[in-house]
Backbone bond lengths (Angstrom), bond angles and torsions (degrees), N, CA, C in turn:
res aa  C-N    CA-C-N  psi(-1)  N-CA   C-N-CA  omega(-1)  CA-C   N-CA-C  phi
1 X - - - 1.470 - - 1.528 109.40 -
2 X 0.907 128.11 111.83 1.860 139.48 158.58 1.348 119.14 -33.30
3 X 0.981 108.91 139.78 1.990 111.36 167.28 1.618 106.53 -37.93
4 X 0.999 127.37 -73.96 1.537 148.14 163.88 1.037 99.87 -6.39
5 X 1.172 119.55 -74.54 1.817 133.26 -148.04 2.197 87.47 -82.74
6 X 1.270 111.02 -62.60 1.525 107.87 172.73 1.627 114.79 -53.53
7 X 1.107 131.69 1.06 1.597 128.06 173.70 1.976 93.71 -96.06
8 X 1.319 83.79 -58.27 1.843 83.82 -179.30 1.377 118.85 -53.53
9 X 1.269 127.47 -46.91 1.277 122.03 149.06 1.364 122.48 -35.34
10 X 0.930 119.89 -52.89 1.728 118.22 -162.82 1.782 90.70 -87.83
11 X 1.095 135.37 -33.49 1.289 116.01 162.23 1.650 137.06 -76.42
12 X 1.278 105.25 15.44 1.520 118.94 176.42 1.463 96.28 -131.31
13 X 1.407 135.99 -11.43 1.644 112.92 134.26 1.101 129.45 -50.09
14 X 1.604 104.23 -43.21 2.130 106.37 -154.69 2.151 82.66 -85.45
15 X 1.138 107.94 -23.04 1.447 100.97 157.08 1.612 155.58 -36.82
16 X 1.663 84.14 -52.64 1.482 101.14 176.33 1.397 114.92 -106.84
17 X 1.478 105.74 -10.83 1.596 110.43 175.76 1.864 97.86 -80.37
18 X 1.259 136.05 -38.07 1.157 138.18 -144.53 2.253 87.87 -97.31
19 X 1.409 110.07 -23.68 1.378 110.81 155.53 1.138 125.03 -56.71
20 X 1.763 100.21 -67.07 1.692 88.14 -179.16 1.068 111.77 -75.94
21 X 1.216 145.14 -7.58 1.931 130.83 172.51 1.630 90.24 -62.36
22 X 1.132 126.99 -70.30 1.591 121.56 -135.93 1.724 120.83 -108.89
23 X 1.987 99.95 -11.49 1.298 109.93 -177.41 1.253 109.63 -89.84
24 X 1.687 126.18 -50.60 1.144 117.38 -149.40 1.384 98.83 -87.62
25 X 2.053 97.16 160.91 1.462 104.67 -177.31 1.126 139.39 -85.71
26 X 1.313 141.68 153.85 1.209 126.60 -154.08 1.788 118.60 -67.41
27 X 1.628 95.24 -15.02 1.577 88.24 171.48 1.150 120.14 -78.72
28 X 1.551 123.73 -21.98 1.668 127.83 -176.50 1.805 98.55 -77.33
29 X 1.421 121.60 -28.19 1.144 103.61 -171.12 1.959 102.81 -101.33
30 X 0.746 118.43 24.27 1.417 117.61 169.44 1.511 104.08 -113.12
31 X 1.644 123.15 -23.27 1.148 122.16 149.89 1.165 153.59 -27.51
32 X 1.753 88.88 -58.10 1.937 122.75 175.25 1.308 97.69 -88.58
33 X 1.190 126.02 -49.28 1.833 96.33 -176.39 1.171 142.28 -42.78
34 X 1.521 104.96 -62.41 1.683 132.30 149.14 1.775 96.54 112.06
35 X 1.509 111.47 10.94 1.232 93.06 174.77 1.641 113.33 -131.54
36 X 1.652 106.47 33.42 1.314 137.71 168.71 2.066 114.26 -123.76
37 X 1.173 99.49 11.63 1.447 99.52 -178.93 1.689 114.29 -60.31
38 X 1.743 116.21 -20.61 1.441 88.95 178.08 1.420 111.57 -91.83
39 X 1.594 115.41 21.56 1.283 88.70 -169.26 1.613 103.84 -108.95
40 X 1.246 113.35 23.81 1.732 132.83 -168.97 1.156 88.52 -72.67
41 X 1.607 138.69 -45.40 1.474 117.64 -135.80 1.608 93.61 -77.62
42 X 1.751 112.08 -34.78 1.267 100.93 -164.24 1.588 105.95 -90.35
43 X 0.997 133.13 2.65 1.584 137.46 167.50 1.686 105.03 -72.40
44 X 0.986 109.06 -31.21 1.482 98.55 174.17 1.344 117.24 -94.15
45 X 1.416 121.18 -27.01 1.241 122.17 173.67 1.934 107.59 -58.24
46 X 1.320 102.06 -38.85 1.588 109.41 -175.89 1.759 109.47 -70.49
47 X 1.677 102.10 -50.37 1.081 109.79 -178.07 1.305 130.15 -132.34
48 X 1.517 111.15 83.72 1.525 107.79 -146.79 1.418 105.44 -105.39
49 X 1.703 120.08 25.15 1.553 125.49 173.35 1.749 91.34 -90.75
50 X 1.355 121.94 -6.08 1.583 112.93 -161.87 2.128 87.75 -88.87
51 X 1.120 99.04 -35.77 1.848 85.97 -173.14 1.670 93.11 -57.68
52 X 0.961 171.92 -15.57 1.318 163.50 148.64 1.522 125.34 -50.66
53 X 1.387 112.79 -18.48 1.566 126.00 169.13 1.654 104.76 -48.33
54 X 1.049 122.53 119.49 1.542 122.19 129.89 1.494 131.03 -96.62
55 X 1.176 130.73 138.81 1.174 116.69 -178.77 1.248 126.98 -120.72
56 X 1.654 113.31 148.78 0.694 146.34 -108.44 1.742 112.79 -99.48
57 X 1.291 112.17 8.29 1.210 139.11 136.48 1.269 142.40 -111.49
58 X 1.720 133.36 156.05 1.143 103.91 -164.31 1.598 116.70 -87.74
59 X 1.401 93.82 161.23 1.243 120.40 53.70 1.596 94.27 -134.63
60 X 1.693 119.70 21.14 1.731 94.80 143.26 1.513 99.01 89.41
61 X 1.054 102.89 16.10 1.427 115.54 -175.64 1.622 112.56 -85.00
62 X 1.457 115.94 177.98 1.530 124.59 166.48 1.736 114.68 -95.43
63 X 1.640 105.86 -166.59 1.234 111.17 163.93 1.614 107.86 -78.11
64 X 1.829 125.39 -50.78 0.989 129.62 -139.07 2.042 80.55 -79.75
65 X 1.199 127.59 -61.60 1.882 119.53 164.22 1.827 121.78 -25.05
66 X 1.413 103.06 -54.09 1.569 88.76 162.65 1.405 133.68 -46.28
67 X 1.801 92.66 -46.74 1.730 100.90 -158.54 1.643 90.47 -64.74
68 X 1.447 118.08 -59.66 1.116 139.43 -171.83 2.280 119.70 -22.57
69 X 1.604 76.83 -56.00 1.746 91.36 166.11 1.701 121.29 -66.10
70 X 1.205 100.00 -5.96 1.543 96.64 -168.22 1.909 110.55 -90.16
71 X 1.299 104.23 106.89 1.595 80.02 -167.91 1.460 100.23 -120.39
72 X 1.329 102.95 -170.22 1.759 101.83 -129.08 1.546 101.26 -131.72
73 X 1.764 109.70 14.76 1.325 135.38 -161.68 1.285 90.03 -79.07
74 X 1.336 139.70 -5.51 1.816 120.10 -154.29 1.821 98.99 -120.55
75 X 1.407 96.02 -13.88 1.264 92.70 -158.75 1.849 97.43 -86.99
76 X 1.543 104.08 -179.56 1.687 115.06 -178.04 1.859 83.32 -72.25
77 X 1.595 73.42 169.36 1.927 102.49 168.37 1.259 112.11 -51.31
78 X 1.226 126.98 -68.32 1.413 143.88 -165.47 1.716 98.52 -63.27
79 X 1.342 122.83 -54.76 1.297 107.25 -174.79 1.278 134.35 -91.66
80 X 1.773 101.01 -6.24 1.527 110.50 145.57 0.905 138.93 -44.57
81 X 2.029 104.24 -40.27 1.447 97.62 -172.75 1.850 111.65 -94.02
82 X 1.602 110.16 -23.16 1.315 75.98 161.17 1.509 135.06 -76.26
83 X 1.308 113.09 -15.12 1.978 113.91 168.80 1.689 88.61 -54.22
84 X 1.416 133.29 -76.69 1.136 125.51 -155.97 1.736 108.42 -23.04
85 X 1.451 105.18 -65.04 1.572 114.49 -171.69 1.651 105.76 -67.60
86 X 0.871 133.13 -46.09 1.459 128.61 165.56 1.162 112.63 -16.20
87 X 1.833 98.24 -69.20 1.654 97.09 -178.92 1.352 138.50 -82.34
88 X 1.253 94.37 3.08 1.638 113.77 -168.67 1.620 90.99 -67.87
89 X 1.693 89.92 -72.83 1.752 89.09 179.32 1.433 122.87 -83.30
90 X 1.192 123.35 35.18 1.715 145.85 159.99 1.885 93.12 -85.38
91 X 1.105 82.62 -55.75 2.103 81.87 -171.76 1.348 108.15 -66.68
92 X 0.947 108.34 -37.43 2.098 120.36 -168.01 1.701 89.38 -66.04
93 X 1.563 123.10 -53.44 1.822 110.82 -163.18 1.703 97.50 -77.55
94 X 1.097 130.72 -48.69 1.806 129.87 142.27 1.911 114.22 6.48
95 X 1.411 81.94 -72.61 1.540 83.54 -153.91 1.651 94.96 -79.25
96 X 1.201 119.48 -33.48 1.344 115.62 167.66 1.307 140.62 -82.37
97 X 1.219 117.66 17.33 0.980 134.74 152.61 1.711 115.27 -89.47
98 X 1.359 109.46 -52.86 1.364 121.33 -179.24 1.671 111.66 -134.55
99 X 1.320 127.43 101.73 0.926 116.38 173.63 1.236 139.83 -84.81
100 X 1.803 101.61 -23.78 1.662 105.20 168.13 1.317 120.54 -69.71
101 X 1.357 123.34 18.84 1.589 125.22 172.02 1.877 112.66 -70.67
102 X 1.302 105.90 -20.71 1.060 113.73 -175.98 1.428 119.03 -75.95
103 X 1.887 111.73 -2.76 1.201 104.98 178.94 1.621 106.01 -103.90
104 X 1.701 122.17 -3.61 1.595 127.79 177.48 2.126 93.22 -44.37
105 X 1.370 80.64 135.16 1.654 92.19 143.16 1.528 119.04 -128.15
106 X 1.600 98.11 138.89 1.468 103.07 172.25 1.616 123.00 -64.06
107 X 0.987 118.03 -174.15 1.411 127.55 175.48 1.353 116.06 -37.89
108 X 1.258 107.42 -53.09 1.846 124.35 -178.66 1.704 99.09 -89.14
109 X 1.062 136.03 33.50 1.374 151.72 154.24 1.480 106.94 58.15
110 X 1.675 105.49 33.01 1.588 104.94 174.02 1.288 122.84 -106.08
111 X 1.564 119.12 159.49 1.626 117.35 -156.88 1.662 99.13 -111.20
112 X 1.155 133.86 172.51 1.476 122.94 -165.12 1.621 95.79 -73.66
113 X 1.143 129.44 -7.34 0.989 141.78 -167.67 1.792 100.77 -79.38
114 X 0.864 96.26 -56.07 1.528 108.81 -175.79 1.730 105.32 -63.34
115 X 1.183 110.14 -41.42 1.690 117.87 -167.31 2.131 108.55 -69.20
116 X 1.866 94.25 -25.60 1.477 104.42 -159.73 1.883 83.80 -81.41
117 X 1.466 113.65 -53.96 1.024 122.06 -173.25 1.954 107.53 -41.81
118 X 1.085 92.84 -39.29 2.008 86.37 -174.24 1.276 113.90 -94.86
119 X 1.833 120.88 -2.78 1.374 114.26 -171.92 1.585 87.49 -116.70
120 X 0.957 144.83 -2.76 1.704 123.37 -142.37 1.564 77.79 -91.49
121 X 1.511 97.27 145.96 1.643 131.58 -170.79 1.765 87.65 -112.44
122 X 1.971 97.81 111.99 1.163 105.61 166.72 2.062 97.18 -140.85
123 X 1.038 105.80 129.98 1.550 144.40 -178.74 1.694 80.57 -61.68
124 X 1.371 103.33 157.92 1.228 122.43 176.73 1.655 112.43 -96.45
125 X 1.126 160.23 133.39 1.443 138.78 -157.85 1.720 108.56 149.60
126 X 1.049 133.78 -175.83 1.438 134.24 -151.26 1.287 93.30 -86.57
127 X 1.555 132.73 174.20 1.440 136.07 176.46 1.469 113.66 -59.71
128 X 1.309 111.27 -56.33 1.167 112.25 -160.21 1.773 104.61 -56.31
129 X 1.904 117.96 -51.78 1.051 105.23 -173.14 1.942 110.19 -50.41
130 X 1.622 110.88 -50.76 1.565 93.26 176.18 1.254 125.67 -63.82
131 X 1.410 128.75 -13.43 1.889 120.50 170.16 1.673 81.94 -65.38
132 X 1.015 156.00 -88.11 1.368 158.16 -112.12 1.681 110.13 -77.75
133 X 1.253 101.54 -36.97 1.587 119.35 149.66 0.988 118.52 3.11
134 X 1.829 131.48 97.43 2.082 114.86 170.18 0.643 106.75 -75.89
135 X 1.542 156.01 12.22 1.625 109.43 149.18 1.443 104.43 -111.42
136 X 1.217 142.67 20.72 1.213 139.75 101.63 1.850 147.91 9.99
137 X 1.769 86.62 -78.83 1.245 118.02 142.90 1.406 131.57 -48.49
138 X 1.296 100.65 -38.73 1.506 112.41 -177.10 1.544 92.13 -80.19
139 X 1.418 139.21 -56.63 1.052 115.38 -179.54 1.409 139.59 -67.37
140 X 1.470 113.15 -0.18 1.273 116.47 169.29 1.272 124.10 -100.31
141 X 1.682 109.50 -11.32 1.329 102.17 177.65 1.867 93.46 -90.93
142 X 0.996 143.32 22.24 1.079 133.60 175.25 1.687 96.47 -95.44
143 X 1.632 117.54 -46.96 1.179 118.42 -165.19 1.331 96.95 -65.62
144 X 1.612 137.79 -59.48 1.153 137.20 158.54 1.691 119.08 -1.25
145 X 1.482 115.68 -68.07 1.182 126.56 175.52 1.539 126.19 -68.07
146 X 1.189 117.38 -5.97 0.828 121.47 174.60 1.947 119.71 -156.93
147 X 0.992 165.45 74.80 1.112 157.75 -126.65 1.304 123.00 -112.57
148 X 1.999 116.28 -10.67 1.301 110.63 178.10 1.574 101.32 -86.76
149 X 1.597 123.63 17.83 1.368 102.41 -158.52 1.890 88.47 -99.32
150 X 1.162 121.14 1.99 1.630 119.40 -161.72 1.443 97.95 -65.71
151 X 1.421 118.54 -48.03 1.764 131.18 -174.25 1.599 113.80 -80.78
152 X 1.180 129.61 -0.81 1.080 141.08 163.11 1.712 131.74 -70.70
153 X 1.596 107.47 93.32 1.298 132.34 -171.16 1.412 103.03 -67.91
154 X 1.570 120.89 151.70 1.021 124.13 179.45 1.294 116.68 -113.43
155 X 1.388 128.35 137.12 1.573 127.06 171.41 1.436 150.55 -18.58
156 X 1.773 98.36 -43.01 1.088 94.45 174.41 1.749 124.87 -108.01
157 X 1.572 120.35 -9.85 1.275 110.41 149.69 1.360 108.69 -128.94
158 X 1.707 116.24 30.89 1.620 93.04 168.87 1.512 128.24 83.55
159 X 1.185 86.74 11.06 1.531 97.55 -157.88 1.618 110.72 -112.46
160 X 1.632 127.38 128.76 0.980 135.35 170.93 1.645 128.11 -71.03
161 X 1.056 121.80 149.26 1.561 132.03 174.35 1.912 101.49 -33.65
162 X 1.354 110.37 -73.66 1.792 103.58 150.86 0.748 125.80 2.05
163 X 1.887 109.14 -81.37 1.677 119.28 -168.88 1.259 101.58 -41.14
164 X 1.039 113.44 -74.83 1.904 132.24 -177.79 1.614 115.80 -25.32
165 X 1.523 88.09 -56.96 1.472 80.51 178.61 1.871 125.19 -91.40
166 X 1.194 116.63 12.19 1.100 129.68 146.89 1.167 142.97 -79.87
167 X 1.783 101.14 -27.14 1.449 107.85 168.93 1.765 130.69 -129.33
168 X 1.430 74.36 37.81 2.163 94.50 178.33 1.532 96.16 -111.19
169 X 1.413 117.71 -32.61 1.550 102.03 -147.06 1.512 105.19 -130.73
170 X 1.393 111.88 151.52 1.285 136.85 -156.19 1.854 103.38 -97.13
171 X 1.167 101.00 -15.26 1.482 123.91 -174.38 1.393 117.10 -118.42
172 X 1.092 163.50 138.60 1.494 135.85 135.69 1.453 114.77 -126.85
173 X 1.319 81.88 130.03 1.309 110.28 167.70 2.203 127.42 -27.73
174 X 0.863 122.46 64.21 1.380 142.91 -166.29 2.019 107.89 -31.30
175 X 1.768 104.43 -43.57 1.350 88.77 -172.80 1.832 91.45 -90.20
176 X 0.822 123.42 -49.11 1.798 121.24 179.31 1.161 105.13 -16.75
177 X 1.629 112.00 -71.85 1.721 131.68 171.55 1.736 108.65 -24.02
178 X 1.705 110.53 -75.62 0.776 108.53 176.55 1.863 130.32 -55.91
179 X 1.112 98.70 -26.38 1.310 91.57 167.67 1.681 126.39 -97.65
180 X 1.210 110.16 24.68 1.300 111.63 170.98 1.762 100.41 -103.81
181 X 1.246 114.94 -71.25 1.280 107.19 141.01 1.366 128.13 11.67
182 X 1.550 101.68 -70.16 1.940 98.34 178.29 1.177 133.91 -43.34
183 X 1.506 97.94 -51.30 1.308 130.14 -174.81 1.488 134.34 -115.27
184 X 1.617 108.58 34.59 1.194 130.61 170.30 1.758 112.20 169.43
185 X 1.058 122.65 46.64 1.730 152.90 174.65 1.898 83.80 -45.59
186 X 1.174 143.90 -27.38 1.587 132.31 175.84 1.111 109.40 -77.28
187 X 1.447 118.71 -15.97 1.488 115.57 -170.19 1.042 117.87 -59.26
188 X 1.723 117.07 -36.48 1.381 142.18 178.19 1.828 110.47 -43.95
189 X 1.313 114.01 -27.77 1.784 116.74 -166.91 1.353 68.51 -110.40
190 X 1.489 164.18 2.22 1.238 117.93 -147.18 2.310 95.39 -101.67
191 X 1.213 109.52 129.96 1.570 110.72 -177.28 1.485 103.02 -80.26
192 X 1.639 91.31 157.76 1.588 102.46 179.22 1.578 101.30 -118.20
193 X 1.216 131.08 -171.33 1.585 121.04 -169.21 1.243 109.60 -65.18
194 X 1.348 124.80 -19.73 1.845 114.53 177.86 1.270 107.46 -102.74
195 X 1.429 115.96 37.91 1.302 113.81 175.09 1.304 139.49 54.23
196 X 1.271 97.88 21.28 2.042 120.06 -178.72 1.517 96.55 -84.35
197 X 1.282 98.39 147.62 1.587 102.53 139.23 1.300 130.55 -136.58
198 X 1.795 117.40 149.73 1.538 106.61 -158.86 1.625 121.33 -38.91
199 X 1.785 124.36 -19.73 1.433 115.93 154.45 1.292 119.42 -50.13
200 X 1.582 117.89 -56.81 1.527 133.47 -160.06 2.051 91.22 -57.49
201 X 1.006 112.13 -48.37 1.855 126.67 -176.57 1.547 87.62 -40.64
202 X 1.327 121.18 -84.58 1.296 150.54 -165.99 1.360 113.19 -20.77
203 X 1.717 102.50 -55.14 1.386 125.76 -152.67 1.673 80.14 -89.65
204 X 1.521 139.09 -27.07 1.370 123.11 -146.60 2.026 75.99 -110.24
205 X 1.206 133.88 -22.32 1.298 93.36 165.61 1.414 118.29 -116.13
206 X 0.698 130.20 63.11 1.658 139.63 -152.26 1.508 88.76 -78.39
207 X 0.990 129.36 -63.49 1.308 148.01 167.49 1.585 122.45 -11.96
208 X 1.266 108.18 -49.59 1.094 116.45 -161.87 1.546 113.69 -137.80
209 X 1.487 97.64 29.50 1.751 126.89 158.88 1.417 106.66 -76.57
210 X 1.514 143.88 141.96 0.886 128.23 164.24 1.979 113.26 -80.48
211 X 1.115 94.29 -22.77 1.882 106.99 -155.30 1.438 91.21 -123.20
212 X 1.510 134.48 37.37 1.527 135.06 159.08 1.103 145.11 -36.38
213 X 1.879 98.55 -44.37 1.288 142.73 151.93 1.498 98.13 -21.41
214 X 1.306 113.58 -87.77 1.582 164.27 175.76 1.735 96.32 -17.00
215 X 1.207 76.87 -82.96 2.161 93.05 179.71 1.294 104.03 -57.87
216 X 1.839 141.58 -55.28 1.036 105.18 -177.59 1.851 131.41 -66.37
217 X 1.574 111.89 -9.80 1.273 106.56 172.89 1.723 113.80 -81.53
218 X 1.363 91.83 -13.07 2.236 87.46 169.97 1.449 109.64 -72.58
219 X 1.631 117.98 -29.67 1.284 115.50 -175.93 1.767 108.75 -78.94
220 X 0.963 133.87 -21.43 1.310 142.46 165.48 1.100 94.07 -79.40
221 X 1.151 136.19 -78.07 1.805 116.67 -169.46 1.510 118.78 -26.86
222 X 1.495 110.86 -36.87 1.153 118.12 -159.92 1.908 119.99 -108.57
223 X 1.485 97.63 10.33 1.978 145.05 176.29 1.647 87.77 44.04
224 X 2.062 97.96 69.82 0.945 106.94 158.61 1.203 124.61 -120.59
225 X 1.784 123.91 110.66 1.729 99.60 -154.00 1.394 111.26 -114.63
226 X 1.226 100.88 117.53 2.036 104.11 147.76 1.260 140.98 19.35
């Protein structure tokens, strides 16, 4: 690397460091921390042109994509569950403030939809406890708020909210399922770059679903077959 090329470098550090100190808004950065989440509801109530920020490096993301990635799998019981509720109603003053935020894609062309789908922390355990699930919840009130985002493939493997949630989790979530399903039933044929589709996922981990049983009678409910 050249002097040249190492000055330009070092001036698009003191760049992006001197961004995030002084540019970004206080709702994106109470977002990323994760240990300011209750104070989102009233940052948007005050300042609810800031849920519209993307920023301005990548990956180019929002507030409601930060909060979204942050999951809550590492932490104890007790302080899981209040992060859980934090963000529950972190997303709820979000989406109600601005709801078409839910259609931004980040850099890798994913919608918060896509981000909840690959992070949401669901426990292994009977249906009902995972339908009851907050970030669960969180993913349906997103679909709720918005519904063209369910069929919406992402950039870098092609891959739908589905894909994701067919091939992150050991559990799935039964009403989510079904309601992705509702409101985008093509998603099911739709391929990702290795030529899967969230069936082909399904069928390749069947195995190592806990609630399989479960999912294949949502896909028949919904005269989707096997």
């Amino acid at each position: 690397m050249t002097g040249d090329q190492l000055q330009c470098c070092y001036r698009e550090q003191v760049a992006y460091a001197f961004y995030e100190r002084f540019r970004l808004p206080k709702l994106y950065k109470y977002a990323s921390s994760g240990n300011n989440w209750d104070l989102i509801p009233a940052r948007c109530r005050s300042h609810p042109k800031e849920t519209a920020y993307v920023h301005k490096y990548p990956p180019h993301d929002t507030a409601l994509h930060r909060l979204l990635r942050h999951s809550t799998r590492c932490a104890d019981e007790t302080t899981r569950s209040y992060m859980q509720e934090w963000k529950r109603k972190a997303v709820e003053s979000i989406l109600e403030a601005n709801h078409s935020i839910t259609s931004v894609k980040d850099a890798f062309g994913r919608t918060a939809l896509h981000i909840v789908c690959m992070e949401l922390y669901v426990t292994s355990g009977n249906d009902e406890t995972v339908n009851s699930n907050s970030d669960t919840a969180i993913a349906m009130r997103i679909v709720d708020a918005n519904r063209s985002v369910v069929q919406l493939a992402d950039t870098m493997e092609w891959r739908t909210p589905l894909h994701y949630l067919m091939a992150r989790h050991d559990c799935i979530p039964l009403a989510l399922l079904s309601q992705l399903l509702e409101f985008a039933p093509q998603a099911v044929e739709m391929k990702d770059t290795t030529s899967e589709t969230p069936l082909d996922i399904f069928r390749r981990r069947e195995a190592e679903i806990s609630n399989a049983t479960s999912v294949r009678k949502v896909f028949a409910s919904s005269q989707i077959e096997l």
